[in-house]
N, C-alpha and C positions, 0 to 999 in steps of 0.2 A: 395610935392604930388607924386614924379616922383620914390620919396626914398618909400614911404609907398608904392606904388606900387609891385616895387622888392623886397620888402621885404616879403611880400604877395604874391607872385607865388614864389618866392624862397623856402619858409615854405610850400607851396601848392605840391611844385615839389619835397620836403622831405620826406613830408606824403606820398605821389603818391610811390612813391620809396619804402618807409619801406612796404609798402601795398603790395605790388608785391611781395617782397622778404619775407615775412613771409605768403602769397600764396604758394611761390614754396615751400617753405619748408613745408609744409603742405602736399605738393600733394606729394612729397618726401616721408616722413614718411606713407603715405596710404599705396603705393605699393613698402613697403620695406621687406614681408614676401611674396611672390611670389618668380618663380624661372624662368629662362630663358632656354630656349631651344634652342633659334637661335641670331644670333647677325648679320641678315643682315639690320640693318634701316641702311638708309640713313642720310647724315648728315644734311641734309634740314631738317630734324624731330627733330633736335634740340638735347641739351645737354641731358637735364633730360631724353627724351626719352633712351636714352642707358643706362641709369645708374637705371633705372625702370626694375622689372624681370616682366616674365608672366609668364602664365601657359598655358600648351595646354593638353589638355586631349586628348589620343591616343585612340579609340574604335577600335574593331574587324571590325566594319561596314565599317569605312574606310581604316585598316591597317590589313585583315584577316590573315597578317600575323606573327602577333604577337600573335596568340592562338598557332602559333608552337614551340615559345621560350622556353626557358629552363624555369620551373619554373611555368610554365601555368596551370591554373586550368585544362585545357582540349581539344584538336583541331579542337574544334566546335565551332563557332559563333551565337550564340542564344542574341537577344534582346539586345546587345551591348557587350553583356561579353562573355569569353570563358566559355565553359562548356563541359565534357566530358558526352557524351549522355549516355552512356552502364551504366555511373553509378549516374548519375545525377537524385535525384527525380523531380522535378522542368519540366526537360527536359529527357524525358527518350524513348530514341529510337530515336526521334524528335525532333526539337522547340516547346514549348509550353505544348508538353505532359507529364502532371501531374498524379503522382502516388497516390493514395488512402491514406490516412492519418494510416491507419493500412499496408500499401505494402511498401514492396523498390524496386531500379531500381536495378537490376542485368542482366547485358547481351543485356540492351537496352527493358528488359520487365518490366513490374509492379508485382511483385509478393508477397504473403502473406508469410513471413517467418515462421509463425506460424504452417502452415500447409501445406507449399509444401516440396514434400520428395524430390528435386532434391537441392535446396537451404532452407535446415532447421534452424533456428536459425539466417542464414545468405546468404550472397550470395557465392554459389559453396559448401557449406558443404550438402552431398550427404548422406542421409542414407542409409543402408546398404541392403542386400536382406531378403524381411518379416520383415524391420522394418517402422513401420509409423511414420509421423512426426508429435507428438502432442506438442503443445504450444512451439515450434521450440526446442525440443526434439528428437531426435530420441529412438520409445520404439519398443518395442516387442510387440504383439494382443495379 
């Protein structure tokens, strides 16, 4: 009786074992396409913890100074992202201020390229004296 016993938590304490160990492996391979940015855990956190990457998303909101990087959309901080105001439709002059679906942002304003003679066709293309700007054209009257 004492043999069927050990032999039955021995088998129990096997199963127990492989159970765990194809757990970790498991939790192993989830967070194996993640990347790591800092490597201060503690070793109390255990193995797998260090050998796991993360991710951390860096916003303007917290780090405003990553809109000054090389590479930046723009030195503004609008709604998490950088963005450059003077020419941003989206944010144009401001956070939030949206240009007209026919305007673009030039110079931080909203304007119609179609028909403004200071920005025609585009932003800063300036028609000339006595020419108007039709369908962002610069003509002659």
């Amino acid at each position: 009786m004492k043999f069927r016993k050990l032999v039955f938590v021995s088998v129990l304490a096997t199963v127990l074992a492989l159970s765990i160990s194809a757990a970790s492996d498991d939790r192993k391979d989830d967070v194996s396409d993640a990347t790591i940015e800092s490597s201060d855990y503690s070793s109390a956190q255990g193995r797998w913890l260090l050998q796991t990457k993360r991710t951390r998303r860096v916003t303007c909101k917290k780090f405003p100074g990553i809109c000054d990087a090389k590479g930046s959309p723009g030195p503004q901080c609008c709604k998490k992202k950088c963005v450059n105001i003077l020419t941003d439709r989206q944010n144009c002059g401001k956070c939030g201020k949206k240009c007209k679906y026919n305007e673009i942002c030039c110079k931080g304003k909203c304007v119609n390229p179609s028909f403004n003679k200071k920005h025609c066709g585009g932003c800063n293309n300036r028609c000339g004296n006595g020419e108007y700007c039709v369908f962002g054209l610069c003509n002659y009257a």
